[in-house]
C-alpha positions as CSV (number, residue, x, y, z in Angstrom):
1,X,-34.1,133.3,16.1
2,X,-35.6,135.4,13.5
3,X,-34.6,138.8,11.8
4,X,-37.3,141.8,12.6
5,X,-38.7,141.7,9.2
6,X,-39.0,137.9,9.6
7,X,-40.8,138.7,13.1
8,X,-42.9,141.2,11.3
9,X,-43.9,139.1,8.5
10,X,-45.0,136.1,11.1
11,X,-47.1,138.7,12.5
12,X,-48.5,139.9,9.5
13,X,-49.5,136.1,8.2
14,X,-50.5,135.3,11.5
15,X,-53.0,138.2,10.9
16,X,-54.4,137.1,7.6
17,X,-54.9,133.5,9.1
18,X,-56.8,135.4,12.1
19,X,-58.8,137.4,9.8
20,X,-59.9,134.6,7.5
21,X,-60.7,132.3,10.8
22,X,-62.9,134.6,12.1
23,X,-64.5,134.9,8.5
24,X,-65.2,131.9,7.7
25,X,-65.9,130.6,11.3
26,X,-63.7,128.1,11.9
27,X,-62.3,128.1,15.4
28,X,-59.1,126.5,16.3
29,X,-59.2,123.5,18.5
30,X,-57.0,120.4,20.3
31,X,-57.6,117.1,21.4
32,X,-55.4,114.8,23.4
33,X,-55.1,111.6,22.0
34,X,-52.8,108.1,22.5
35,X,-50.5,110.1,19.9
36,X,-50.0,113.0,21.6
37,X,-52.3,116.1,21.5
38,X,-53.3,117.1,18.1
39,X,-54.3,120.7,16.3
40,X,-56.9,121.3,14.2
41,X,-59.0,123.5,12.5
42,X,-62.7,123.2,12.9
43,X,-65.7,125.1,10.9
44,X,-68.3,123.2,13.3
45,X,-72.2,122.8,11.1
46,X,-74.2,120.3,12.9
47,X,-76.1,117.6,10.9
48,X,-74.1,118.5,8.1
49,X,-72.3,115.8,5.7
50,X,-68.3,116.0,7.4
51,X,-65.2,117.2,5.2
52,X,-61.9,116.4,6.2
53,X,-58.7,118.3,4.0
54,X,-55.1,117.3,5.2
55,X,-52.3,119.5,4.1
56,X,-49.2,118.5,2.6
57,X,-45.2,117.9,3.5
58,X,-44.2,121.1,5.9
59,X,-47.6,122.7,5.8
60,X,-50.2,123.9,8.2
61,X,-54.3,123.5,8.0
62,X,-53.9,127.1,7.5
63,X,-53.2,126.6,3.3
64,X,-57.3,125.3,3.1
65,X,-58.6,128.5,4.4
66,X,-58.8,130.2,1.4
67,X,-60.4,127.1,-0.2
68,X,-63.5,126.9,2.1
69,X,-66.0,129.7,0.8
70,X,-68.5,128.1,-1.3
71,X,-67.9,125.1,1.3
72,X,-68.9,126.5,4.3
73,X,-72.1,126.6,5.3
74,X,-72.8,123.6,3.6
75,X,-70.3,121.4,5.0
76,X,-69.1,120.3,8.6
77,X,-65.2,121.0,8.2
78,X,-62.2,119.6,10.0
79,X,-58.8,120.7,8.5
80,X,-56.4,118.6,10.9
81,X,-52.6,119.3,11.4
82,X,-50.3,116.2,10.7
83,X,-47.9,115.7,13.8
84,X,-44.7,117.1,12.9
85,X,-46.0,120.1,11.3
86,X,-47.6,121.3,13.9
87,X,-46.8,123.5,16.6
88,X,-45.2,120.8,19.2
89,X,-41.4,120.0,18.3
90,X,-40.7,116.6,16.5
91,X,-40.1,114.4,19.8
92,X,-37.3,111.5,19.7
93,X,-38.7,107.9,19.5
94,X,-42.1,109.4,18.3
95,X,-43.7,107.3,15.0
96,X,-44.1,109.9,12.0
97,X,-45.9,107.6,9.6
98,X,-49.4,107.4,7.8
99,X,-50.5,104.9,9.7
100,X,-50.6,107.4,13.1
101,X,-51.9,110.0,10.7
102,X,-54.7,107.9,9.8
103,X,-55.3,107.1,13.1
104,X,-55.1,110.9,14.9
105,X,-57.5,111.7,12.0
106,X,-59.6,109.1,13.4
107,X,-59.6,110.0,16.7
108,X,-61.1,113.7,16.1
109,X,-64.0,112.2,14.2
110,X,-64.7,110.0,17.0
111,X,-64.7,112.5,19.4
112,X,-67.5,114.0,17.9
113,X,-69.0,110.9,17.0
114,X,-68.5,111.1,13.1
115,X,-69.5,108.0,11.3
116,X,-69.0,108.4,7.2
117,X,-66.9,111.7,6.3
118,X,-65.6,112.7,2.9
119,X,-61.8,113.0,2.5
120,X,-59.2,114.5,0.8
121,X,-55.4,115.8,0.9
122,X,-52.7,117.4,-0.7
123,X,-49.5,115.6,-1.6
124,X,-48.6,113.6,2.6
125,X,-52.4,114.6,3.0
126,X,-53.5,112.8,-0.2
127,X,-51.1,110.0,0.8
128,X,-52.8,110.1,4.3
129,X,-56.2,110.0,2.7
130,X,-56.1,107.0,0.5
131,X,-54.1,104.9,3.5
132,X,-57.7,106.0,5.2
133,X,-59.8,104.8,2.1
134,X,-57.5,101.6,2.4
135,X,-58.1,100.7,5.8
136,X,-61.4,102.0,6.4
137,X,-63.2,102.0,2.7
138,X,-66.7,101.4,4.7
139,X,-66.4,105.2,6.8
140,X,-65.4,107.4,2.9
141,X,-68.1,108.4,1.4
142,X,-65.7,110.2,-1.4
143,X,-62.4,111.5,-1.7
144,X,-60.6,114.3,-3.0
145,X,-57.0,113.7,-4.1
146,X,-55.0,116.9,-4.7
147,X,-51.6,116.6,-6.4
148,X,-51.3,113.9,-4.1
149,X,-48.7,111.6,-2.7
150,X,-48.9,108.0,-3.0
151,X,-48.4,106.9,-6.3
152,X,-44.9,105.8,-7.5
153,X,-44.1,104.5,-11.3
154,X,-40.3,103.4,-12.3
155,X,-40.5,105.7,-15.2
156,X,-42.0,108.7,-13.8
157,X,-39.2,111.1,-11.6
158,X,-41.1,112.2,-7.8
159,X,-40.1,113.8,-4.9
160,X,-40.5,110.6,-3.2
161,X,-37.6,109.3,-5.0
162,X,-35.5,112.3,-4.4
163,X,-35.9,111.5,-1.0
164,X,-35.1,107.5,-1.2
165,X,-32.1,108.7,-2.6
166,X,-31.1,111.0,0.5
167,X,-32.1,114.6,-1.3
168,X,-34.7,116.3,0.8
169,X,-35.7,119.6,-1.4
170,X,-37.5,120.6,2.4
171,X,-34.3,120.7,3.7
172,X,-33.3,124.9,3.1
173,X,-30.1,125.8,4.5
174,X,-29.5,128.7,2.3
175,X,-31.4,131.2,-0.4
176,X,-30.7,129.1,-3.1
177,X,-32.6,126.1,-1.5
178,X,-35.3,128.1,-0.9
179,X,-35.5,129.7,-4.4
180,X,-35.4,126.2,-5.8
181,X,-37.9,124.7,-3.9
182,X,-40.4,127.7,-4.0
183,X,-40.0,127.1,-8.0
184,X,-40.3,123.3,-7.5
185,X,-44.0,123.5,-5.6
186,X,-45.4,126.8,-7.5
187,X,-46.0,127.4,-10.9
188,X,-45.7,130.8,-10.8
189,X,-43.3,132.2,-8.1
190,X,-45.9,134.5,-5.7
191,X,-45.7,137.4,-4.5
192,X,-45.5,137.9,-1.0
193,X,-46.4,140.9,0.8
194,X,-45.7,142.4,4.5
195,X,-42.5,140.6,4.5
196,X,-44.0,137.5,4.7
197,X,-41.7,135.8,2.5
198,X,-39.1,136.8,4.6
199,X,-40.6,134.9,7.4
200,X,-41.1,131.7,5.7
201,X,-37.6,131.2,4.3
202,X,-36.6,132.1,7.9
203,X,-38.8,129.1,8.8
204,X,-37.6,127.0,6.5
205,X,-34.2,127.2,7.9
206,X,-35.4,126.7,11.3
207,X,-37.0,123.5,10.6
208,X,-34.4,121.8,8.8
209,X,-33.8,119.1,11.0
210,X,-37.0,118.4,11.9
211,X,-37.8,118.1,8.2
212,X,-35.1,115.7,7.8
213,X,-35.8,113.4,11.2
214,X,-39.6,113.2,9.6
215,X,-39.1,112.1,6.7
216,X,-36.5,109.7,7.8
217,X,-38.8,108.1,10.3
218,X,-41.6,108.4,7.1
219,X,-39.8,106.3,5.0
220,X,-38.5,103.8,7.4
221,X,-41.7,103.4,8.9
222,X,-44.5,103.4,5.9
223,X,-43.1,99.7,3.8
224,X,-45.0,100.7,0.4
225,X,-43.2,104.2,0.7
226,X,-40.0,103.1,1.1
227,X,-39.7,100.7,-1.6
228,X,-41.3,102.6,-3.7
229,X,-44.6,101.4,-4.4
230,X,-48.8,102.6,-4.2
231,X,-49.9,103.0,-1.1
232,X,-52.8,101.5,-2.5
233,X,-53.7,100.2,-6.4
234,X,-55.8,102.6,-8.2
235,X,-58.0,100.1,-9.5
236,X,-58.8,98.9,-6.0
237,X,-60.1,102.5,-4.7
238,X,-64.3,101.5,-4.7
239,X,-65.0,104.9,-3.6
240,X,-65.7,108.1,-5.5
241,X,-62.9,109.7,-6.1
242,X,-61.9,113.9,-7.4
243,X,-58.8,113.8,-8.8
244,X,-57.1,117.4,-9.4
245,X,-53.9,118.2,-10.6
246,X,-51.9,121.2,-10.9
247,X,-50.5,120.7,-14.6
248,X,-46.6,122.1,-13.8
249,X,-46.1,119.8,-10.3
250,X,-42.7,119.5,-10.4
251,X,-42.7,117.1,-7.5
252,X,-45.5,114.7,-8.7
253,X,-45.6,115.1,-12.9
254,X,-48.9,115.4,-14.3
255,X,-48.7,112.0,-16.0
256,X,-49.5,110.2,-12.7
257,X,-53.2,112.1,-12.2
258,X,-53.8,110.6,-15.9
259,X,-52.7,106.9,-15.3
260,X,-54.7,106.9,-11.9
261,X,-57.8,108.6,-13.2
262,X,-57.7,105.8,-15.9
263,X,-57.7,103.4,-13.6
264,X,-59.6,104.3,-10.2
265,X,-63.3,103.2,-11.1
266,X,-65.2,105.8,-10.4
267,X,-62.5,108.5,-11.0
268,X,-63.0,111.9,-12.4
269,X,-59.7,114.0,-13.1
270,X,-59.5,118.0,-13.5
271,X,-56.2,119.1,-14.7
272,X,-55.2,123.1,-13.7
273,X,-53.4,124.7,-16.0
274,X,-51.3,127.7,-14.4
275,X,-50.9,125.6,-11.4
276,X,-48.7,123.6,-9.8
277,X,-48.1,121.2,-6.8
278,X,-50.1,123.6,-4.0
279,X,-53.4,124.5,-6.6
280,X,-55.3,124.9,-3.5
281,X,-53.1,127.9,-2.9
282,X,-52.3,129.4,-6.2
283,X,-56.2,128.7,-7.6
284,X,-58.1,128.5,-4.2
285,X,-61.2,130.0,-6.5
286,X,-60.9,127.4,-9.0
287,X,-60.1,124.3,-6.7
288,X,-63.1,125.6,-4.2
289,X,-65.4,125.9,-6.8
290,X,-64.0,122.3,-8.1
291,X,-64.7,120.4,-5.1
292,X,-68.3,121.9,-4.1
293,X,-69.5,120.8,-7.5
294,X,-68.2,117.3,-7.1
295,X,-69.5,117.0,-3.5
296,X,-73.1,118.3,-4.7
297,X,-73.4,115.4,-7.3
């Protein structure tokens, strides 16, 4: 299915995942649950407040890794794979939505027996975290929104709309796809080494049905989603709530962190300039450092 130097650069990402697991000691772990058996990444500190990062639209829990120096030790972490995305193929009749996002999520903290846990999420993850801080406001303690889904305006262009109107930018068939979309989520195109860009276009391409059926099933399952509305109103978050933006997201425009920081009550907004809709991957040092201070206050 893949070229050699797609093969090799697989291997050679694979490697630098390995390398930073064992690092940072997180081991990788699943759970059966009534959704199906679920992936996730686990740096394990017992009697330690809980932190649980959810990745974005075709990620992995991987993406976090780089994020989690000045956190570990201090923090128990759980980076948890959103069905779809992870390693199981998208099965027919299945419900993709945030509601059995939320709920998986829940499910791993209840296995260890996790009461109140700080949250956060990237784009689908930040979507996925304030559905949680909807539903379950009493278990958050705070939460950390990261370029993050969830928030639609008539006057402000998203990827969310892209999709209502049948364009999935996800959806690579070709170089050019992948060109645009890599320019789309980065704010500076990166560099990638040991043919690992090779691999991840490859990917892409490989995926491009499943991307579609998920997002599909997203939209026609999640009713705020679809017609185009907050999954929940800023001014109704009660919790304490991080806010960072990467100023050149060109799938969720800056102008949204600014309304909703305005608006969330206790809301504090950090704008990263020379970043764009994946800062926890193009400033991992910056964002890191970011969330550690606002978890220590």
């Amino acid at each position: 299915m893949y070229s050699k130097k797609a093969k090799f650069g697989r291997g050679s990402l694979n490697f630098i995942h390995h390398s930073l697991k064992r690092l940072l000691s997180v081991k990788e772990r699943y759970l059966s649950t009534p959704h199906g058996r679920v992936y996730y990444l686990h740096h394990e500190v017992k009697d330690a407040p809980t932190l649980v990062l959810i990745h974005g639209f075709s990620d992995i829990p991987e993406s976090f890794l780089p994020c989690l120096f000045s956190l570990r030790g201090k923090f128990n972490i759980i980076l948890p794979a959103l069905k779809g995305f992870d390693f199981e193929a998208v099965i027919d009749g299945r419900d993709y939505s945030l509601e059995i996002y939320k709920e998986t999520i829940l499910c791993i903290l209840d296995h260890y027996g996790i009461g109140r846990f700080h949250i956060g999420g990237n784009s689908l993850g930040g979507a996925t975290s304030l559905q949680m801080v909807k539903d379950h406001p009493e278990r958050i303690k705070s939460m950390i929104l990261i370029n993050s889904a969830g928030f639609e305006y008539d006057h402000i262009d998203t990827v969310t709309k892209k999709f209502l109107k049948g364009h999935n930018p996800f959806v690579v068939k070709e170089e050019k796809d992948f060109e645009s979309l890599v320019s789309t989520i980065f704010h500076k195109k990166p560099r990638y080494p040991l043919f690992i860009g090779n691999y991840i276009y490859e990917d892409y391409k490989s995926r491009a049905r499943q991307y579609t059926d998920i997002a599909e099933r997203l939209f026609e399952t999640d009713v705020n989603i679809k017609n185009g509305n907050h999954i929940i109103e800023p001014e109704d978050i009660k919790v304490k709530t991080l806010i960072i933006w990467g100023e050149s997201d060109g799938f969720f425009p800056v102008e949204i962190a600014r309304d909703i920081a305005k608006k969330i009550p206790d809301g504090e907004l950090v704008i990263l300039k020379g970043s764009g809709h994946v800062p926890h991957l193009e400033s991992p040092h910056r964002v890191q450092k970011i969330i550690s201070k606002f978890l220590s206050q």
